[in-house]
C-alpha positions as CSV (number, residue, x, y, z in Angstrom):
1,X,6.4,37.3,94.9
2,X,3.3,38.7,95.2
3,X,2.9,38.7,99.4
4,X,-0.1,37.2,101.1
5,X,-1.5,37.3,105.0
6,X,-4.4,35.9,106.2
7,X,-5.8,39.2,106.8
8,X,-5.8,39.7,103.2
9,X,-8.4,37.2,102.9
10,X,-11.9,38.6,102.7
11,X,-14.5,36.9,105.2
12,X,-16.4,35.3,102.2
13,X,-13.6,33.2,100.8
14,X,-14.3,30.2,103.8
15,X,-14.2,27.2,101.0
16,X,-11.2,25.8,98.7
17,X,-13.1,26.4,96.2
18,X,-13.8,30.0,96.7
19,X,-9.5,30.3,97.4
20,X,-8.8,29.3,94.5
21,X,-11.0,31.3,92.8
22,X,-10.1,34.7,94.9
23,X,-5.8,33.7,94.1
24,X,-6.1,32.5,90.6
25,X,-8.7,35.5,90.1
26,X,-5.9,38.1,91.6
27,X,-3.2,36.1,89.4
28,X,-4.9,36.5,86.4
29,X,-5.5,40.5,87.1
30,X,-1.5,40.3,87.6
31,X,-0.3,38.7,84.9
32,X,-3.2,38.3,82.1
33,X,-0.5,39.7,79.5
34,X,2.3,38.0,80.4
35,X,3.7,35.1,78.4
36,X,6.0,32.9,78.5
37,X,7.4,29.9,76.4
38,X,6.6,26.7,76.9
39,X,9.4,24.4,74.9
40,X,12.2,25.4,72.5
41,X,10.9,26.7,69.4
42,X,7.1,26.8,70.8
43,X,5.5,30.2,70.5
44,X,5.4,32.6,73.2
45,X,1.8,31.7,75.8
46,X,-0.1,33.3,78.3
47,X,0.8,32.5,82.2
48,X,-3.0,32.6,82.6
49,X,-5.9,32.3,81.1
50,X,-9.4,32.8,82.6
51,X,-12.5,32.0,80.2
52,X,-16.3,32.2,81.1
53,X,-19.0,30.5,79.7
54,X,-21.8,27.8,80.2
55,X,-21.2,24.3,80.7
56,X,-23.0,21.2,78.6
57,X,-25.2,21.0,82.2
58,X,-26.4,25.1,82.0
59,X,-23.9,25.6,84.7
60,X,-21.8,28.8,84.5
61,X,-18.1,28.3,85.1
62,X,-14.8,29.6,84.7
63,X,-11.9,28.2,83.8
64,X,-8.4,29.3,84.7
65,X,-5.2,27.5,82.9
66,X,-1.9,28.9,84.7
67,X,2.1,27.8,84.8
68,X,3.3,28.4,87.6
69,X,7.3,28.1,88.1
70,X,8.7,26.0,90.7
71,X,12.6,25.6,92.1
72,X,14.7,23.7,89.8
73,X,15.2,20.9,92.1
74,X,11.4,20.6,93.4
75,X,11.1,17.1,92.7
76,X,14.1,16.2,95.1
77,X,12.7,18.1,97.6
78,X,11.1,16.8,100.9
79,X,8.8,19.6,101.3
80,X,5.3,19.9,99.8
81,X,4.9,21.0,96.2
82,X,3.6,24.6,96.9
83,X,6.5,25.0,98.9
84,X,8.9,25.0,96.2
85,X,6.4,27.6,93.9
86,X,8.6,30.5,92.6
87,X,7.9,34.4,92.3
88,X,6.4,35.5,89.1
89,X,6.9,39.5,90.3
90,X,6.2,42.0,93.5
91,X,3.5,42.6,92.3
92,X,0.6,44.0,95.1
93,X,-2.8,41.8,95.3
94,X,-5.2,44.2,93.7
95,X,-7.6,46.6,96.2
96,X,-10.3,45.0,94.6
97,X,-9.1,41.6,96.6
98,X,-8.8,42.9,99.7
99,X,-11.7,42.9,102.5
């Protein structure tokens, strides 16, 4: 699992918004060629995707798709969700993360 303090968070990153941007941002630098299958017999596909691009409103936005493994029994689980999330490596967060 890739590990994560609080002082790893730089001092910008004070929204939800801008969290998920700065984890699924250092996921993506991770584990943009990693692949994985999705059903039996379905072709092998990325972890995580991250595309660019302006929206119908001239916005500019990114969007991320990820799968992210959870524990087997998850769903039987009284603790939240997150909780029950599973390593994808050891990976370190990037330097280019860090404050």
């Amino acid at each position: 699992m890739t590990t994560f303090a609080p002082a790893n968070l730089p001092a910008s990153v004070n929204t939800v918004e801008k969290l998920a941007m700065w984890s699924l941002g250092i996921l993506y630098q991770l584990h943009k060629n990693s692949r994985y299958q999705e059903s039996e017999a379905a072709p092998l596909v990325p972890l995580i995707t991250a595309q660019d691009g302006l929206a119908a409103d001239k916005s500019e936005r990114i969007i991320f798709r990820s799968s992210l493994p959870l524990s087997d029994s998850w769903r039987e689980q009284t603790t939240k969700f997150w909780q029950e999330s599973q390593e994808i490596s050891n990976a370190a967060i990037p330097t280019s993360f860090l404050p």
